[in-house]
N, C-alpha and C positions, 0 to 999 in steps of 0.2 A: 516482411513487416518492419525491420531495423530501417530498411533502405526509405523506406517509404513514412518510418519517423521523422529520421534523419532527413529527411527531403523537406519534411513541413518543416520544421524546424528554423532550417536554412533560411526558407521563404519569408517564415513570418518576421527574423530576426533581421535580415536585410537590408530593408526597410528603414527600421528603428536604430539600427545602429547606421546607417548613412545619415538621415535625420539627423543625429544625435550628434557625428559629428563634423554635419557640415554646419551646426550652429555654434560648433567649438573650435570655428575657424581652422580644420583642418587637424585639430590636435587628432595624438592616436590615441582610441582607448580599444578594453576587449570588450566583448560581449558579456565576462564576467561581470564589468564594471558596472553595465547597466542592467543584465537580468540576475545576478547572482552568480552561484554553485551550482551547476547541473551534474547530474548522477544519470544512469540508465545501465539495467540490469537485467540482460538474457541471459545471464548462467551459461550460454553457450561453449564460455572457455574454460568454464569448472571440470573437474574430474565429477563423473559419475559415480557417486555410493560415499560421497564427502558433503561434507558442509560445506556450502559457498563462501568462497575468498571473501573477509570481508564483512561478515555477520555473526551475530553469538544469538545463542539459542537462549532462549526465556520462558519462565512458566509462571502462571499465575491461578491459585487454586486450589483444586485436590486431585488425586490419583497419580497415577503416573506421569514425568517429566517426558516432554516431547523428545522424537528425533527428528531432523530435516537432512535434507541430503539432496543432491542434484540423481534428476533421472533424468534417460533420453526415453522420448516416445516418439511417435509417427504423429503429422500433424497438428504441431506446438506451433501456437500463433508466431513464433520465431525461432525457425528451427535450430537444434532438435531436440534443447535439454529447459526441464523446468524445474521447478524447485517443491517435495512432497516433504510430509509430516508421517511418517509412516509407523510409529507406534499407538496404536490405536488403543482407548478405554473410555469405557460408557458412564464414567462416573460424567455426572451432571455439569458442574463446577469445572469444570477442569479446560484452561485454555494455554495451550504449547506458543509460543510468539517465537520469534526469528525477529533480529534485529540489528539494524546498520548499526555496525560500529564506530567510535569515535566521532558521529558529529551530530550538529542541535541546527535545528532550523526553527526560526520563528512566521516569518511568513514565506507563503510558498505556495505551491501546484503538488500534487502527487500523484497519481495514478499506479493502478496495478491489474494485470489479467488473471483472474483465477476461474476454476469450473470444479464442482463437487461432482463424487465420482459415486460415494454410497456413505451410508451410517444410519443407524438405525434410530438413535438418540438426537445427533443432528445431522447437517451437510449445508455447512456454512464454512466463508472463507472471509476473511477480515484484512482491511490493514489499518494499521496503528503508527497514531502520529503523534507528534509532542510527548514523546516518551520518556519518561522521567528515568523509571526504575519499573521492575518486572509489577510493578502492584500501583503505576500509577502513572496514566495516559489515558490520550481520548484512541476510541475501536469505532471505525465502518464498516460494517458489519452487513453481509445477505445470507440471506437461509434458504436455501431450496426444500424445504420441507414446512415452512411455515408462511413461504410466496411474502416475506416483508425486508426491506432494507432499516435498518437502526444505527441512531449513533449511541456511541455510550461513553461517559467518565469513568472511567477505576479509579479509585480512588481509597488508598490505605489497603488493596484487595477486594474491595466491594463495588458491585457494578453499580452505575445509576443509569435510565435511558433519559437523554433528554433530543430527543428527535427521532422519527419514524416514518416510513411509507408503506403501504402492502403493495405489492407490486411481484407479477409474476418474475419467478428466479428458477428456469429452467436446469433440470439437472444433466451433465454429463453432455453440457455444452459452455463455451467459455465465455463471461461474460466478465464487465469493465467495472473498477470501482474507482472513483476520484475524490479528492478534496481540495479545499481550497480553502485555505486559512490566511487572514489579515489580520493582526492585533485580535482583539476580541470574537471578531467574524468569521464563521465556519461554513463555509458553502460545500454540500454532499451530494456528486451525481452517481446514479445509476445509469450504464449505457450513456453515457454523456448526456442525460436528461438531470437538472436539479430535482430532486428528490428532498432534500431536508434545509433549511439555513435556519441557524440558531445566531443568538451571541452569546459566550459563555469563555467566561477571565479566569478560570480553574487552573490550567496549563497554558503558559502563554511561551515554549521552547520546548525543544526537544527532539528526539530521532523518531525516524520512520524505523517500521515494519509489518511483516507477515501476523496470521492470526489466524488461527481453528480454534474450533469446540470440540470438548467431550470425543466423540467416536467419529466424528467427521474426518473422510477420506478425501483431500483439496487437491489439487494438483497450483502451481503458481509460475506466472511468467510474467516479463515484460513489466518491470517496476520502473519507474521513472520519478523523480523528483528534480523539480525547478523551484532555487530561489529565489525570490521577491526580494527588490532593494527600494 
């Protein structure tokens, strides 16, 4: 799966930077110059039963505060370690986040792989972008138990939805969530299918990350963020 990112990647970026500077008579630039900061995150070189290099853990809510920690399993969309929330409680309210540390992105690409594994309350996996502080960002959000993809503002701790799809969200298989944020403009796929686009000026920066609910068991792999210049 890495190999086979990193390959598109290459391809699509090629391209655009030859273009780029063969109308810049040859000057030399990077690739950062023209698509940004790119980030990509298989946990692969974390220790197992740690928190990944690189993240701080966040909660927003009630009940008990999250733990994450890198695990290895058998067949992780890049093998062999993903990233779980492993302290589980059914209070309602209650969402554990993971969160890149140190940096803000305002426009950009995101994606992440997650698959819910059980919970009785829910078995949903989120990521969260424009992250302010623990009690205040936008959440993409799928539920395998309620078959819908949502977006949401937090806002001061209190959720608002302002976008949604129903759409099957198979459990205890791994499935894609993406965003795509420009100034005001929020593009939300599921499975690389658009699912949601809002415009909505609430949070216009901020960090990426992870996201569960209440008693949701997620497992999480393969983050990627790409900035927009």
């Amino acid at each position: 799966m890495k190999i086979f990112l990193k390959a598109v990647s290459v391809c699509l970026l090629s391209t655009s930077i030859y273009s780029y500077a063969h109308a810049q008579q040859g000057q030399k630039i990077t690739t950062s110059e023209i698509l940004g900061e790119r980030k990509e995150f298989y946990f692969d070189d974390n220790k197992v039963n740690e928190l990944p290099i690189g993240f701080q853990s966040a909660f927003t809510g009630k009940g008990e505060p999250g733990h994450w920690v890198v695990k290895k399993i058998e067949h992780a969309p890049s093998a062999d370690n993903v990233v779980e929330q492993t302290k589980l409680d059914d209070t309602d309210y209650r969402f554990p986040l993971l969160v890149l540390d140190g940096v803000s992105y305002k426009d950009f690409m995101a994606f992440v792989r997650f698959r819910t594994e059980s919970g009785k309350v829910d078995q949903a996996g989120g990521l969260v972008f424009r992250y302010k502080d623990n009690n205040n960002y936008y959440v993409l959000r799928a539920n395998a138990l309620e078959n819908n993809v949502r977006l949401y503002t937090v806002i001061n701790g209190n959720r608002r939805q302002i976008g949604g799809k129903n759409t099957k969200v198979t459990p205890k298989e791994w499935h894609l969530l993406k965003v795509i944020c420009k100034a005001d403009k929020i593009q939300c796929f599921f499975e690389n299918t658009k699912v949601i686009e809002v415009s909505d000026d609430t949070f216009d920066s901020g960090s990426v990350g992870l996201w569960t609910k209440s008693d949701s068991y997620t497992l999480f792999d393969d983050l990627l963020i790409q900035e927009s210049k």
